[in-house]
N, C-alpha and C positions, 0 to 999 in steps of 0.2 A: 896795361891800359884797360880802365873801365868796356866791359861790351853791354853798353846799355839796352841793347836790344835782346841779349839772351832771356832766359825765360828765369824767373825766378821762385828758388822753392823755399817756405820754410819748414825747416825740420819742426821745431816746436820750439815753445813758450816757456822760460823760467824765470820763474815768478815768487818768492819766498811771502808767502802767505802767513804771518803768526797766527796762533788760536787768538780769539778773545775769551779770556775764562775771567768772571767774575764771581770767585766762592762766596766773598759776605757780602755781596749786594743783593743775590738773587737766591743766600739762603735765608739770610735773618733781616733784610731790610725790605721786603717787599710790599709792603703798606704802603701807597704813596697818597700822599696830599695835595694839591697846588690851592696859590696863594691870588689874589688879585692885586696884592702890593708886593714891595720889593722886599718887605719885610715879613718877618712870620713868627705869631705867636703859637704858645705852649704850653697849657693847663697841668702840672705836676700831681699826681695823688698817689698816696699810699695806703694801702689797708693795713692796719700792723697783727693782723690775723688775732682778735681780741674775745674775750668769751662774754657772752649774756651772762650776766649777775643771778645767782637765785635771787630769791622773790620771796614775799612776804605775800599768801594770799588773800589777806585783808587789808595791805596797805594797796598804793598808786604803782605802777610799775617801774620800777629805776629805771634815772634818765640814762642817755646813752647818749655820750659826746660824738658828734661828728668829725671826722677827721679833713683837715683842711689842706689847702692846694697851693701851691706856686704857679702866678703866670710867668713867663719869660719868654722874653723879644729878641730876636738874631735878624740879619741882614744875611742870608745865604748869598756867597760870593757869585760874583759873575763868571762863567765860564765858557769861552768864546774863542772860535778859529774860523779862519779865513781862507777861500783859497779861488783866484783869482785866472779867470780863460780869457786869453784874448785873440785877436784875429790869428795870429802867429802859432799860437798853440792850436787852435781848430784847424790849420791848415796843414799841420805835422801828422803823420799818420800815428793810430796809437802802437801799445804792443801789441803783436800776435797779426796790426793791419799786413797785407802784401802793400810793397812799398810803390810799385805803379796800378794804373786800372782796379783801384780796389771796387770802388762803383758805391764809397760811402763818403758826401759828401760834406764840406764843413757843417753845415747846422747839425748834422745829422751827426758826426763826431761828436762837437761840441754838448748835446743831449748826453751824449753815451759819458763823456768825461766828467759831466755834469754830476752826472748818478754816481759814478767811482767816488768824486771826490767826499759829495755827501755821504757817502759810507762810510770813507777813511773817515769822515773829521767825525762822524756820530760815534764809530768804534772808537779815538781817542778821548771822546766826551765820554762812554761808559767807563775808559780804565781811569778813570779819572776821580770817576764814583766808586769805584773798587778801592782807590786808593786813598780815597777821602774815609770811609765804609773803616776801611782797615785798621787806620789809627785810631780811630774812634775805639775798634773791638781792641787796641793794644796798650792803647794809651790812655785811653778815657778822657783826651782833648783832642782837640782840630786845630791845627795851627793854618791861619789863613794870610793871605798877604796883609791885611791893615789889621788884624786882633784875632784871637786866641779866645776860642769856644769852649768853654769849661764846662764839662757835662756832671761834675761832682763826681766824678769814679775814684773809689779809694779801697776797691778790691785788686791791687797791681802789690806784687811783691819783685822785689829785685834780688837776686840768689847771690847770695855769699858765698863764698871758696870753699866754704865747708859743708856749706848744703846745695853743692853741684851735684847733677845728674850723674854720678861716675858709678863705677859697675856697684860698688856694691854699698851705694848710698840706699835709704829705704824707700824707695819710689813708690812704693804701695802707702807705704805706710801715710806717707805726704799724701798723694792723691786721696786717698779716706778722709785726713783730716780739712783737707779744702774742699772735700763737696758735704763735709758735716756741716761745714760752714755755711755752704749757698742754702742746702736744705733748711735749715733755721732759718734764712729771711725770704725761704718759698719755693726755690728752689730745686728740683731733682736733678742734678747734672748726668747726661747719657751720653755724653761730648766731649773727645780731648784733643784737639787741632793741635798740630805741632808746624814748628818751623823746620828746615832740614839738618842742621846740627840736633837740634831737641828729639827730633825722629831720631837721629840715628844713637845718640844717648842711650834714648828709651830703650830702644832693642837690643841695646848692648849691655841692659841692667840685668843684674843676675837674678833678684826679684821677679820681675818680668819674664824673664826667660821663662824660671820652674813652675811660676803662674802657667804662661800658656802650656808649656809642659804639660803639665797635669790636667789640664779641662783640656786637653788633645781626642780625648777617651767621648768627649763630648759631641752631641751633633751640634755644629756650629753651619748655616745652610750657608751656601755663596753670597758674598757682597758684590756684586756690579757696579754700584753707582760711584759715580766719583765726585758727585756735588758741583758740578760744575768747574772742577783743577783742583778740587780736593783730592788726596790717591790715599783709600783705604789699606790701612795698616794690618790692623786687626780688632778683633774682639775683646775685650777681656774680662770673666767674670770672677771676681775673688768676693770674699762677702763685705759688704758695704759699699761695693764699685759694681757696675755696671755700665762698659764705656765703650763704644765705637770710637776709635783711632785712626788719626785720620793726619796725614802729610800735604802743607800746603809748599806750593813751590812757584809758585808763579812770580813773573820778572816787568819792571817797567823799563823801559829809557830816559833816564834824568837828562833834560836838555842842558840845565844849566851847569851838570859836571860831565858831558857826555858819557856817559857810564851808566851798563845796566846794572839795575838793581831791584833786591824781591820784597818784595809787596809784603810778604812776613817775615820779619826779624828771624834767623834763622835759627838763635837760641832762643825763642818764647813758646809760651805754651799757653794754650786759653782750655779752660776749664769751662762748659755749661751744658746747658739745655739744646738737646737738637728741636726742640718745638720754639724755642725763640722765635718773638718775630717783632722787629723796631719798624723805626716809620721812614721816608726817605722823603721829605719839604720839599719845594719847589717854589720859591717866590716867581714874581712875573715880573716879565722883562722889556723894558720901556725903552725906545728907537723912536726915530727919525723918518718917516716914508711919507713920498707926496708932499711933502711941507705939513705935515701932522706929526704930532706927536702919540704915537699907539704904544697902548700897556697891553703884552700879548700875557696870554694865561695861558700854561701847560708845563711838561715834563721838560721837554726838546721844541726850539723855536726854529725852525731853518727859514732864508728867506734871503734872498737875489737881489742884489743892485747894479743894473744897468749903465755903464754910463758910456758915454759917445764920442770923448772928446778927454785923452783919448781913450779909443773905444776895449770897453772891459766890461767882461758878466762875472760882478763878485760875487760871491757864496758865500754864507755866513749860517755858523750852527751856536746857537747859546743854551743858555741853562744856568737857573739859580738854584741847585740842588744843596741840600743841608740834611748829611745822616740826621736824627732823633731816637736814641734807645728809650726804651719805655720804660723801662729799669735798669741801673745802675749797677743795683746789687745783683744780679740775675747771672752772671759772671766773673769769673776770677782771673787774672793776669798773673803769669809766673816768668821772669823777664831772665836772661842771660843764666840757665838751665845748665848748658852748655858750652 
């Protein structure tokens, strides 16, 4: 038999807290724009790195062609959760409350779950941008619910049987010849992000090994950063490489197959510049309030619907976010490595 009257103690709180780590949102997309439509254009230019003409210095100075642009128009998709208190839930105690005499009453609850919930749903709105971020850095498209964002990326190689990462495939040799490559269209790649199969590849190349091997002899000072769930590999300098290695690892929850899964393909490899930096859109997001119709303008829109009958305080977090790489060619994709 229940003794409702005893005294009640709690030991403590367990509570399974995941990080938020977003590597390519908060390395290479940190430009942000916002739009006052739900749409958003894109001025495209390229320099094609071209020399001044000698000259004649008694003629007119040669002309010099301008190089021209592409605009392009996208609908950055709607991105939208809910989560909904009502009388029944504010009267519930939360976690961690003591379950009689707490002395915190519903409104005062309902405030406090108010704030949790906007967190969760804002943390699921950032991986959301990680994972939108991600394909773009893998794939050089976005695939969305109604169409398919073609950003013109046609630096992606998909690895044959024969030129897999295996111990003593030339791994050096490969990496030299794909940043000779970025370097020719501007390029100096300092950058080689791996998936966890393509990590563990790398380090098992025999190449690689006698590489670090031998510049061991080297001051190489500590690396600390992790980039945000990036986890530094190592260094490594041979001549015509210069590259921080870098392991991503990070996991989403697919609702629609319940199963987790990582954010980087785990046999890819990206190839670039650690000074990259794209743009990350924002169209504006038009609702219902009052009997008006408002077009809100920003990053993150949150905003509360009341209703009485029956009685419920929804929450609602949106966002019309659209990665934008500013270059194309600025990276190289090297797909099933491993």
């Amino acid at each position: 038999m229940t003794d409702y009257y005893a005294p009640k103690f709690l030991r403590g709180v367990i509570q399974k807290v995941l990080p938020l780590r977003m590597f390519f949102r908060t390395k290479f997309f940190t430009d942000t724009v916002t739009y006052t439509t739900e749409t958003v254009s894109f001025e495209f230019a390229q320099d094609k790195r071209g020399l001044l003409p000698y000259a004649n210095p008694r003629r007119p100075a040669p002309a010099v062609d301008r190089e021209g642009y592409q605009l392009k128009t996208f609908t950055p998709p709607l991105v939208s959760g809910s989560r909904t208190i009502t009388p029944d839930t504010a009267s519930m105690k939360e976690l961690g409350e003591l379950e009689w005499n707490s002395g915190v009453s519903p409104d005062e609850r309902a405030a406090r779950i108010a704030a949790n919930d906007l967190m969760q749903l804002q943390d699921r709105l950032f991986r959301r941008e990680e994972y939108m971020c991600a394909r773009v850095k893998q794939d050089g498209i976005l695939e969305l619910p109604h169409e398919t964002v073609n950003y013109g990326f046609t630096n992606i190689e998909n690895t044959t049987n024969a030129n897999k990462w295996n111990a003593n495939y030339d791994l050096i040799g490969k990496l030299r010849s794909k940043s000779v490559a970025l370097r020719k269209d501007g390029t100096n790649p300092d950058m080689l992000i791996l998936g966890t199969d393509a990590a563990t590849a790398f380090m098992n190349n025999t190449g690689i090994k006698d590489a670090l091997l031998h510049q061991a002899g080297y001051l190489i000072e500590p690396h600390d950063e992790d980039y945000n769930g990036a986890h530094f590999v190592c260094r490594l300098r041979v001549p015509g490489l210069y590259l921080d290695v870098y392991e991503y690892d990070e996991y989403y929850y697919d609702e629609a197959t319940a199963t987790t899964l990582p954010v980087m393909d785990p046999g890819t490899a990206i190839l670039q510049s650690s000074q990259e930096r794209n743009y990350m859109l924002f169209g504006a997001v038009n609702y219902v309030e009052n009997r008006s119709h408002v077009t809100a303008v920003g990053e993150y829109i949150p905003r509360t619907i009341w209703k009485e009958d029956p009685s419920a305080q929804i929450l609602i977090v949106e966002s019309r976010p659209l990665p934008m790489p500013r270059d194309v060619e600025s990276w190289c994709v090297m797909k099933n490595v491993a």
